[in-house]
N, C-alpha and C positions, 0 to 999 in steps of 0.2 A: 322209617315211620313207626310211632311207638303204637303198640297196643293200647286199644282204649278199652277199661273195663269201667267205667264208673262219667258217669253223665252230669252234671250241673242244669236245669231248667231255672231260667230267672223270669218269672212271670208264668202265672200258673191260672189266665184267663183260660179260654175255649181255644186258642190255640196252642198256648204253654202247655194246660193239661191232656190235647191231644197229644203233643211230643210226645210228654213224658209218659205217657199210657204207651207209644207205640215201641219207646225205648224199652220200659221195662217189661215187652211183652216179648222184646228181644234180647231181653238177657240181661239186657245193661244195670247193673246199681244206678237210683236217680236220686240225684238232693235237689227237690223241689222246692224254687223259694219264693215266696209270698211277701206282701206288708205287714202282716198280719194274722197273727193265730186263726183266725176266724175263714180268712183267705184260702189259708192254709188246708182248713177242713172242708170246704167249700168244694176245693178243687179233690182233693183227696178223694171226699164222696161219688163226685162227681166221675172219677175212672174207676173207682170200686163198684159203680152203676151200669156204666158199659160194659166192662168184662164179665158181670154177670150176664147180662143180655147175653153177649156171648156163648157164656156155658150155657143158658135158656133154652138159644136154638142152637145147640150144637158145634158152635163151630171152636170152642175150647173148653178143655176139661177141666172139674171144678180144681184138682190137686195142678194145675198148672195158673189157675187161676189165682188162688192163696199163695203160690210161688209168685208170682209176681206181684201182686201188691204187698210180698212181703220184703221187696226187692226196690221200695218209693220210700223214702224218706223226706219230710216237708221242713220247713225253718223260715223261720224269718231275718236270718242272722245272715249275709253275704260270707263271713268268714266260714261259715261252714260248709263254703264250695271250693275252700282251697285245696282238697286232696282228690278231687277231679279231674282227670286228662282231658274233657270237651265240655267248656261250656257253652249254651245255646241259649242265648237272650232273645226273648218273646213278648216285649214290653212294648206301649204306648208307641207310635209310630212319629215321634219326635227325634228328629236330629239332636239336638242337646242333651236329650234323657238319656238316650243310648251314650252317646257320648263323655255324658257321665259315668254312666254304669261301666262301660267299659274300662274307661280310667281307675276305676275303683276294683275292678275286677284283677286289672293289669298285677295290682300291688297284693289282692289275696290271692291268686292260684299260683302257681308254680311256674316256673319257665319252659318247660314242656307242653302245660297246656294250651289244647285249640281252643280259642276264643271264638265264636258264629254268630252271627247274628241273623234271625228269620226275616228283617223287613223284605217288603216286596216293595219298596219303591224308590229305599232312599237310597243313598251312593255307600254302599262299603266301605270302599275308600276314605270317606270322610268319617264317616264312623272309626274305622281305623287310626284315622291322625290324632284324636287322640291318648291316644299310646303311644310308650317309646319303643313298645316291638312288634312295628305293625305288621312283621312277615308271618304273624302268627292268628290272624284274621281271614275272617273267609265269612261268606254269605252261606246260609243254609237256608233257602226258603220252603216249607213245608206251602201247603194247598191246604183248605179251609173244607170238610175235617180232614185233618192231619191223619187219625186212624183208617179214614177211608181213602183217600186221593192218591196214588199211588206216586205222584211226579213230587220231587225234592229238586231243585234247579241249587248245584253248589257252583256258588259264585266265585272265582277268583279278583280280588281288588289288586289294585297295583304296584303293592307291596308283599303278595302273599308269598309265604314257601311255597315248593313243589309240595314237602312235605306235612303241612296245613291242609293243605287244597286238597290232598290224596285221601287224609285220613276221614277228612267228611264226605268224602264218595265211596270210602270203604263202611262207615258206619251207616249211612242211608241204606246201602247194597245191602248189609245185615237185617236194618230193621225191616227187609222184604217192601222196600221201597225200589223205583224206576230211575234214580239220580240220572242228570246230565250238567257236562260241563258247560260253563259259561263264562265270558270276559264283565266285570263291571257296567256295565250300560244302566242308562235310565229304563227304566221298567223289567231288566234283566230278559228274557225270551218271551213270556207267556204275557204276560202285563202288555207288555211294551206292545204288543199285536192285538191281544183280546181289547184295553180298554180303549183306543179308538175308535175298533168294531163294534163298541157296546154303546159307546157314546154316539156313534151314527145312529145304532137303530134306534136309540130312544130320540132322537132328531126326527126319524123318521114319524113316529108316533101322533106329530103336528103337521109335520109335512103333509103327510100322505093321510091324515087324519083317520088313523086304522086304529082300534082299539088292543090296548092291552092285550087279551085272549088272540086278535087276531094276528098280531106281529109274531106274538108265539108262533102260533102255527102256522105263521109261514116259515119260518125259519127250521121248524121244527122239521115239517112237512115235505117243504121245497129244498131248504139247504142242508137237510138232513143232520142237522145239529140239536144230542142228545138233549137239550132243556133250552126252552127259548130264551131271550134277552133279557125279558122283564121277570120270569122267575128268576133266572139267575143273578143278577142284581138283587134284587129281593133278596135271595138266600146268601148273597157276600155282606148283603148290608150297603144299605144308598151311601151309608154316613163315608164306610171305608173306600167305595168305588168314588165318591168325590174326594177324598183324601188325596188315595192314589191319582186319579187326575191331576188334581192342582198339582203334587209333586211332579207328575212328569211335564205339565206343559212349563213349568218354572225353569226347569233346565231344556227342554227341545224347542218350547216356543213356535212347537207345530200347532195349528188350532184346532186339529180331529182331538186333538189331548184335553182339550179344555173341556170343563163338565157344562154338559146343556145345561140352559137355566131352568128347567124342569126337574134335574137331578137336583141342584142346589133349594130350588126352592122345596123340594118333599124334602132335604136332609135339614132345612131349616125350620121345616114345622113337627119335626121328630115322628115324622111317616118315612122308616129306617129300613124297612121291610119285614123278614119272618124273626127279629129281635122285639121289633115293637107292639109288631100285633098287626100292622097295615102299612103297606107299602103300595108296588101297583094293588096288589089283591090284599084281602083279609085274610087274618090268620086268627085260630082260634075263638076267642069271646070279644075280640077287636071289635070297636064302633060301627056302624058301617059310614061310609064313608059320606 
């Protein structure tokens, strides 16, 4: 298994930029890559903001701080990830895009390098096809933030190396991340369980015609689960938790998978949750409802 010292992030939204923050707080060189110059500085800013908070309250010092964002490099250029040993693709949660991007990837990085990809829903596997060396693919899925959640689930697809597979449960283990193995499946471990349970309780919401506030706290309360239903959705975002739905009920074709028509219709009136401003609850300067 080769030593990884130098990181690739392609897609440098709110989860790209958390990677690459957590990488280069772990050492790693990161070539952070954007559409776009603007993108670019967008995200840049954007970890240069948290790691200050950080040194704020204490919890890193400002000359490690300056160490590592001296340690993020951004581009817009895909070629400038060819001297990379891992890279970690963080884009649009389409089958095709990825698919592209990795094809394209295949041909700038080197034959050594891990290839990853962060989706939480779609199949590795087919992301891997196509390439012509799919043994060199693996899922890395980081948690939403990335700098905070401690769980990385690294996926094995059905073509991966041992020593693919090894190297992103040894690089998660560095960045003081909880990694756990896993076989390819629809929704990988945590998905695959949380969003049917998620899509029940918001069933429940009409069922049981209990409000918002209230569903929280029973769950909170009674099943002792750290943040209720309806925040949590809210803070993954409606738009993504119906994503992830439709993706998994398309391959299991179980119906707890399928998004209540209550999820679809908030994610179709752009009531997204704590992104838009109002979801079940308000956020900010948000309308009221």
């Amino acid at each position: 298994m080769a030593e990884v010292r130098s990181i690739g992030v392609v897609g440098l939204g709110a989860m790209g930029a958390g990677i690459a923050q957590v990488a280069i707080e772990a050492g790693y060189d990161v070539v952070g890559r954007e559409v776009s110059a603007d993108l670019c500085d967008v995200a840049a800013a954007r970890i240069e903001h948290f790691l200050g908070r950080k040194v704020e309250k204490g919890q890193l010092e400002a000359a490690d701080r300056d160490a590592a964002v001296g340690r993020l490099r951004t581009t817009t250029a895909l070629d400038d990830l060819a001297g990379c040993d891992l890279v970690i693709e963080a884009i649009v949660e389409e089958l095709a895009a990825k698919q592209e991007l990795f094809a394209a990837l295949e041909d700038v990085c080197g034959p050594d390098t891990v290839l990853a990809s962060n989706t939480s829903a779609l199949s590795v596997t087919e992301i891997a096809a196509a390439t012509h060396a799919p043994e060199r693919v693996i899922g890395m899925h980081f948690f939403n933030p990335a700098p905070l959640m401690p769980l990385v689930e690294i996926v094995r697809a059905e073509l991966s190396s041992d020593e693919a597979f090894e190297t992103g449960f040894t690089v998660a283990e560095r960045m003081g991340k909880a990694p756990v193995r896993c076989h390819d499946t629809p929704g990988f471990v945590v998905n695959r369980i949380l969003i049917p349970l998620l899509n029940d309780c918001i069933r429940v919401l009409d069922e049981a015609r209990v409000s918002p506030e209230d569903l929280d706290t029973a769950m909170t309360k009674g099943a002792g689960w750290p943040m209720g239903p309806c925040t949590l959705v809210d803070l993954v975002g409606i738009d993504v938790h119906v994503h992830a739905s439709e993706a998994l009920y398309e391959k299991l074709r179980e119906p707890r998978m399928a998004a209540p028509p209550r999820l679809v219709a908030m994610r179709n009136a752009g009531l997204l949750g704590r992104k838009s401003g109002r979801g079940f609850y308000r956020y900010g300067d948000a309308p009221g409802a």
